[in-house]
C-alpha positions in Angstrom: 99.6 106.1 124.8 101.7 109.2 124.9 100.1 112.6 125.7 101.3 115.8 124.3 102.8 117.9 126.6 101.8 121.2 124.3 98.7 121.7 122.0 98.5 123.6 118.5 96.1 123.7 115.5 96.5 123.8 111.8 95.1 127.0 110.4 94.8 128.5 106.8 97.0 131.8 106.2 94.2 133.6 103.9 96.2 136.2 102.5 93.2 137.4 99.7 90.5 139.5 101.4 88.0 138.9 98.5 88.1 134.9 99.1 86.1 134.0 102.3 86.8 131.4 105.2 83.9 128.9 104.1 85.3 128.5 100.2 88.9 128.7 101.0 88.5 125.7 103.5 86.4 123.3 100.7 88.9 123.6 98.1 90.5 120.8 96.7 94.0 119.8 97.9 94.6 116.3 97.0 92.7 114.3 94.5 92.9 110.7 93.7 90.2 109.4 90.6 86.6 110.3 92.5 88.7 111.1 96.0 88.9 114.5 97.5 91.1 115.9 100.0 89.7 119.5 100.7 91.7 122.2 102.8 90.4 121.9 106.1 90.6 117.7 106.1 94.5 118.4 105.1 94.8 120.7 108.1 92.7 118.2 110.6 95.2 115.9 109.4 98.6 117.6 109.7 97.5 118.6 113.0 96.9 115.3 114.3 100.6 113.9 113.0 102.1 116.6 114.7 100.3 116.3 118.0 102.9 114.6 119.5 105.9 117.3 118.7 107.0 119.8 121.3 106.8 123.2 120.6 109.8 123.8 119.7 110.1 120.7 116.9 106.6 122.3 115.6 107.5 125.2 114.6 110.6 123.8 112.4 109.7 124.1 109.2 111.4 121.1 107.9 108.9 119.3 110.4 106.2 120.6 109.1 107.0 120.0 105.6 107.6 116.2 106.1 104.6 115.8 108.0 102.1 117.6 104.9 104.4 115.2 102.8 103.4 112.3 104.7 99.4 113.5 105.0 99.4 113.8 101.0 101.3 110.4 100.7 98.9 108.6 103.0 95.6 110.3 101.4 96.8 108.7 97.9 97.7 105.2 99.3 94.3 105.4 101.0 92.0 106.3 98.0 94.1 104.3 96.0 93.4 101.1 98.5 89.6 101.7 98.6 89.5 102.2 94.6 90.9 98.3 94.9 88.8 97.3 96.9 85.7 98.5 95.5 87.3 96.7 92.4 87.9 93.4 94.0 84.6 93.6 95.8 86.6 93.4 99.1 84.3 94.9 102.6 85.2 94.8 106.1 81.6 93.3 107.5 79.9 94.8 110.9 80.6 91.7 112.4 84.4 92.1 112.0 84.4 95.7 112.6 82.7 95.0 116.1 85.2 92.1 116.6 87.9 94.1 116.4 86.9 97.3 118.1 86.2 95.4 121.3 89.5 93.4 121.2 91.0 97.3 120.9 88.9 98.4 123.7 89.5 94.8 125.7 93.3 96.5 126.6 91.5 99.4 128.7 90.3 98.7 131.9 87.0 100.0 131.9 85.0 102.1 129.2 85.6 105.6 131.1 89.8 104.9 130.3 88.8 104.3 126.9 86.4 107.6 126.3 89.4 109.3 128.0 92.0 108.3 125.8 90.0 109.3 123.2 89.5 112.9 124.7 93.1 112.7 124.8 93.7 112.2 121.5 90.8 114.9 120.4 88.8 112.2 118.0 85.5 110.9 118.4 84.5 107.5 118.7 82.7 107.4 115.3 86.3 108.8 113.4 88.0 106.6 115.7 85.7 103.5 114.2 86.1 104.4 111.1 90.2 104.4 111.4 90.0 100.8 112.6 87.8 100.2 109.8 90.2 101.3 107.0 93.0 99.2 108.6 90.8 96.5 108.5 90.4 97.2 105.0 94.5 98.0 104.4 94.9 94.4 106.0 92.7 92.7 103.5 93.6 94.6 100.5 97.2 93.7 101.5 96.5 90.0 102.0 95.0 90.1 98.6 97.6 91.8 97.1 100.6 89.4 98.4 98.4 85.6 97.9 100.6 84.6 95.1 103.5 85.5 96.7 105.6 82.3 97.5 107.0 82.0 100.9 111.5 82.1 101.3 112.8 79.2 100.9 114.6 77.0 103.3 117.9 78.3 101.1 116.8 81.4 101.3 116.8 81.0 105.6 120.0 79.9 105.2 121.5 82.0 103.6 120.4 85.6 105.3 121.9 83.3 108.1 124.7 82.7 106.8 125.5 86.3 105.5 124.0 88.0 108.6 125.4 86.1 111.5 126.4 88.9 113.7 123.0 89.7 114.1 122.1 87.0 116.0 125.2 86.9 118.2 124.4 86.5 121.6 125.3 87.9 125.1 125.6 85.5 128.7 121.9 85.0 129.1 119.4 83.6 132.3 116.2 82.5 132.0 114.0 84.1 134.7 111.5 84.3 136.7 111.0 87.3 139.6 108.2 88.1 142.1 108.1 92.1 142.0 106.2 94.2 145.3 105.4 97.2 145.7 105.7 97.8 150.0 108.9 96.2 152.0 106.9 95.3 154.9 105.0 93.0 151.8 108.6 91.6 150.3 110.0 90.7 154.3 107.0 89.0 154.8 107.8 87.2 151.5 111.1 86.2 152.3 111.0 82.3 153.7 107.6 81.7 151.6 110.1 82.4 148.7 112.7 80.4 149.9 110.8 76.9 150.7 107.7 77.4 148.4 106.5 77.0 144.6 108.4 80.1 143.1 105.9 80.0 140.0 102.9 79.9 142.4 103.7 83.0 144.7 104.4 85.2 141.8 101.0 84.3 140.5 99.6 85.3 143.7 101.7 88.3 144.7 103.7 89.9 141.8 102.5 93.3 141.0 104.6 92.9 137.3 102.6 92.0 134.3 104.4 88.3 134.2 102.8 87.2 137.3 100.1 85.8 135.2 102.9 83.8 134.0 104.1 82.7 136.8 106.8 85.6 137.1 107.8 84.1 133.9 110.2 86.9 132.6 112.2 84.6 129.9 115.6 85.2 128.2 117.4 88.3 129.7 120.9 89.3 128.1 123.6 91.0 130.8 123.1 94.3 130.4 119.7 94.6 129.5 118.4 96.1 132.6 120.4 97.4 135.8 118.2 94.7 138.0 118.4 91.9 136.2 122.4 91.5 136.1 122.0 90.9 139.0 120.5 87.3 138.7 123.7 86.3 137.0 125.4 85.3 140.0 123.1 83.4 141.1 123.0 79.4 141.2 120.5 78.0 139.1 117.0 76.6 140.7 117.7 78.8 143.8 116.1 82.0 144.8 117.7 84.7 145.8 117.7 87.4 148.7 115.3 90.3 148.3 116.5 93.1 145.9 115.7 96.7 145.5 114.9 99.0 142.1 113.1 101.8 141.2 110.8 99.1 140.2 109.9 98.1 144.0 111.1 94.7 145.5 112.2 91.8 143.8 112.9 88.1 144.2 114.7 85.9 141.4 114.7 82.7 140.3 117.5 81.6 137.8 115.6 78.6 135.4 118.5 78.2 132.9 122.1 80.1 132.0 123.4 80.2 128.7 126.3 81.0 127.6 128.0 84.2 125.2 127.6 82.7 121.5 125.3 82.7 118.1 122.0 82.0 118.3 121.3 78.4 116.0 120.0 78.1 112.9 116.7 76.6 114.0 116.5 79.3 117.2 116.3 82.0 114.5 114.5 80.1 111.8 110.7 81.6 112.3 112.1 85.4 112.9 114.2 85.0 109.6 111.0 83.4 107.6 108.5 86.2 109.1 111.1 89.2 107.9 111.9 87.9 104.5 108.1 87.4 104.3 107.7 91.1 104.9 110.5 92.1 102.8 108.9 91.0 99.8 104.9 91.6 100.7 106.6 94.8 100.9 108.4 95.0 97.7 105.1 93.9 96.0 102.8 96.2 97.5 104.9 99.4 96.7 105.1 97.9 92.9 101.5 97.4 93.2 101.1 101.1 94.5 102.9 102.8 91.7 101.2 100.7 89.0 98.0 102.1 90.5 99.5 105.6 90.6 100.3 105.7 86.9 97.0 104.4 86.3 95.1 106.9 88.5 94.7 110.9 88.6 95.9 112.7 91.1 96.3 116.2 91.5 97.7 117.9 94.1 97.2 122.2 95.0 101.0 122.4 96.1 100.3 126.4 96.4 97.4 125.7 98.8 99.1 122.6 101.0 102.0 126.3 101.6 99.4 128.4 102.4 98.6 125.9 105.7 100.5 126.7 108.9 100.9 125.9 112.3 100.3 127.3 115.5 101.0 126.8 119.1 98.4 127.7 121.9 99.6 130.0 123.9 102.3 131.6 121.9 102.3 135.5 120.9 100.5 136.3 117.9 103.3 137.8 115.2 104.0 141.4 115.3 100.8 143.3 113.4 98.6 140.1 114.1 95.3 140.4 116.4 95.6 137.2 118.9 93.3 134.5 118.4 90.3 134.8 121.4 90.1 130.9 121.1 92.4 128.4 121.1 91.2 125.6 118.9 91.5 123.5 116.0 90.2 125.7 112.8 87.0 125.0 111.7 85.9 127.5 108.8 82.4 126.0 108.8 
């Protein structure tokens, strides 16, 4: 995951002296039916969407007004998702919820990665399990939502193929495998294994890339893809070739299969085209769904309060006539 290279908080510009810190921060924001957005949740919020912005892109105002656009947008799809579910009786069960959070935590290498990533990302394992909880829920809601929806048609495949052919015109391709090392002494060593053995075999054994569980199975590559790989297309296919350089490390290839410049087949394409017309219209359904449930809901939103929030960056100079903070963190009126 990216990590921010500078660090800010949202903070309240209080600008009456006779309303204190405490009541200023529980006010009401957003409100959705029985859901409540109060001040100091918007401003947790915005800060965490803008965590990843420079310090310069923070500051822009237009920034900072599409990011509270986007933290009042999502707070209303969210309330409006749970007031659904509670409707349709719909739950995300432990079980699941502990499924799923150690298939997430499965793609760290140890538990102390994990805890750090989290640090990084300055949320605590119990918000953190409750995020993958409410996309847990979004997916089911969603499912629920698009069950009567009938798949495209074969006609309809054909079609968006038809009409969008360029899209799936193809460049000179190989299909590749490579043994990548990290130490030249390693990759001369390598060098008449690779010529006489099981290509498939030593990558398994000594390929530092993430394919070598596969063999060194890289797949398709089109020319021009990547600097290292054109170089495979001279070679002949079935033999290996000499050892290469990148800033990668050390490389063998192994040409499988060539193909040549053209449009990618009907049937090649078939299962990307289904999936995205799919999508196209669970999403047309759900954003009809979401303003139906809009219309039908109450929502209020403070627009003069969402203004009054503003950003900082740590470390910057306080404004002319300001006292500097003494401690740079997130605000917490409590």
């Amino acid at each position: 995951m990216k990590l921010t290279q500078f660090s800010f908080s949202a903070f309240l510009f209080i600008s009456a002296c006779t309303l204190n810190t405490s009541k200023i921060s529980s006010q009401t924001i957003v409100q959705v039916n029985d859901y409540v957005l109060t001040s100091k949740d918007f401003a947790e919020k915005l800060s965490r969407r803008l965590k990843d912005f420079d310090a310069l892109s923070v500051k822009d105002p237009l920034n900072v007004q599409r990011a509270k656009e986007a933290v009042v947008r999502d707070f209303i799809m969210q309330s409006l998702v749970q007031d659904f579910a509670k409707i349709q009786n719909i739950t995300v069960s432990e079980t699941e919820l502990n499924a799923e959070i150690d298939n997430l935590r499965a793609n760290y290498p140890d538990d102390l990665s994990f805890r750090r990533q989290l640090a990084e990302e300055n949320i605590s394992f119990t918000d953190w399990r409750k995020l993958v909880e409410k996309t847990l829920l979004d997916q089911k809601v969603n499912k629920k939502i698009s069950e009567k929806i009938a798949p495209p048609s074969l006609e309809d495949l054909r079609k968006y193929y038809s009409d969008q052919k360029d899209k799936y015109r193809r460049k000179e391709r190989v299909y590749l495998r490579q043994i990548v090392v990290d130490d030249l002494t390693k990759a001369e060593a390598l060098k008449e294994e690779v010529k006489k053995g099981d290509f498939a075999k030593l990558a398994s054994k000594y390929s530092v890339s993430p394919e070598a569980k596969n063999g060194g199975l890289v797949g398709w590559v089109e020319k021009g893809e990547v600097d290292i790989f054109d170089k495979a297309f001279s070679l002949s296919i079935g033999v290996p070739s000499s050892l290469l350089e990148s800033s990668y490390g050390f490389h063998f290839f192994k040409v499988e299969r060539k193909a040549a410049p053209g449009v990618a087949q009907f049937e090649e394409v078939k299962n990307s085209i289904q999936a995205l017309l799919a999508a196209k219209k669970e999403q047309a359904v759900f954003l009809s769904w979401l303003d139906q449930r809009i219309r039908a809901s109450k929502v209020l939103k403070n627009t003069e309060l969402i203004q009054t929030i503003s950003i900082e960056t740590r470390g910057s100079k306080p404004a002319p006539g300001k006292e500097p903070h003494k401690e740079e963190k997130k605000y917490d009126p409590s």
